[in-house]
Every structure is written in structure tokens, then in C-alpha cells.
N, C-alpha and C positions, 0 to 999 in steps of 0.2 A: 368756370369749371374749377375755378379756387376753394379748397373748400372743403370739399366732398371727399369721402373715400375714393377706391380704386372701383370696390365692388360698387357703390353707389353709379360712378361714373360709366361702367358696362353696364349695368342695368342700365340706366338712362338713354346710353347711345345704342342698344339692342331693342328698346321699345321705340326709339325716335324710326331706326330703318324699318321695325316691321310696321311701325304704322303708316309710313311714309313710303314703302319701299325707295326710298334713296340708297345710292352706290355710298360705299367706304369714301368715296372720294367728297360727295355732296355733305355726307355727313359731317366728314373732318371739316370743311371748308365750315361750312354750320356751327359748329361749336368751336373754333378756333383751336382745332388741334393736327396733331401729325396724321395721316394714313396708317401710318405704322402703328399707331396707341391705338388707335379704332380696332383695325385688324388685328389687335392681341387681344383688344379689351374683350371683343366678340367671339372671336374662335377659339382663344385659349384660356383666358380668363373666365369667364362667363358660362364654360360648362360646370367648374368645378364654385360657383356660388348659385345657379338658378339652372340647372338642366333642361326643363322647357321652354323655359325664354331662348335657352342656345339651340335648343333643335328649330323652335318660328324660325329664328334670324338667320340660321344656317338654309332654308328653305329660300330664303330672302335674294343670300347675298348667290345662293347657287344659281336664282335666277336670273338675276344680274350678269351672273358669267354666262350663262347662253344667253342673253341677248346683246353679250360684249361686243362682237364681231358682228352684228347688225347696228348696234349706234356709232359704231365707226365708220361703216360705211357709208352710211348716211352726212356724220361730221364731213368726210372726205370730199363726197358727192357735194354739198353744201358750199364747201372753202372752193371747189373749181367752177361753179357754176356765178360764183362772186367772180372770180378772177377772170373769168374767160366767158362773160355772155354768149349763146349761139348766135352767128350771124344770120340774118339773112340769106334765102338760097335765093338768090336773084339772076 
């Protein structure tokens, strides 16, 4: 990501999540950067160089937030079903 501009680099990471819809989080992890530069580069950056790439990515990242609280749940169900197999009703 050395290299690039700023605008370069929110273009980049606005077309990686719409085409992948990946979370701010998969992303950063993906290109080796913070949550936090993603999350500017996107929402606040990236209106004011490419307006329709931020309205897609905005669609993206909105629906990622409602399905926040279902992959958590999931995670959660997952980590107890590891830890604590069900017994046997014997």
C-alpha cells in the first residue's frame, strides 16, 4: 500500500469490499492496514473523490451492519459448542 496516494488507496479499498463484500475488518486485515484508515478512507474520504463508488460501498458496509448481530451469534454459538460438547442423554 506504499506508494499510492490517499485517493488511490480508498478507491482501491471501496472496489476490494464491493466486490467482495468483505467487512472493514477483513479488509484491513487484507491489505495490511488499520480499521480505522479503511473506515475514513470509505466513508469520509471517498465521497468527496468518487461519489458513486461511496454510495456501492456505503450499501456494502450498511449491510454488513445488519448482519453484525447474526455473525456474532453464530461466532458465539460456535466458541461454546467447541468448549462444551453436548452429552449424552443416557
Amino acid at each position: 500500500m506504499k506508494n499510492i496516494s490517499i485517493e488511490e488507496r480508498a478507491c482501491m479499498l471501496a472496489q476490494y469490499i464491493i466486490d467482495s463484500k468483505d467487512t472493514v475488518r477483513g479488509t484491513a486485515k487484507k491489505f495490511g492496514i488499520s480499521k480505522s484508515t479503511v473506515h475514513k478512507d470509505v466513508s469520509e474520504r471517498l465521497i468527496h473523490i468518487n461519489k458513486v463508488l461511496a454510495l456501492e460501498v456505503r450499501k456494502v458496509l450498511d449491510e454488513n451492519k445488519a448482519e453484525r448481530h447474526i455473525r456474532g451469534g453464530m461466532a458465539t454459538k460456535l466458541k461454546y459448542s467447541r468448549e462444551c460438547p453436548k452429552r449424552d442423554a443416557s
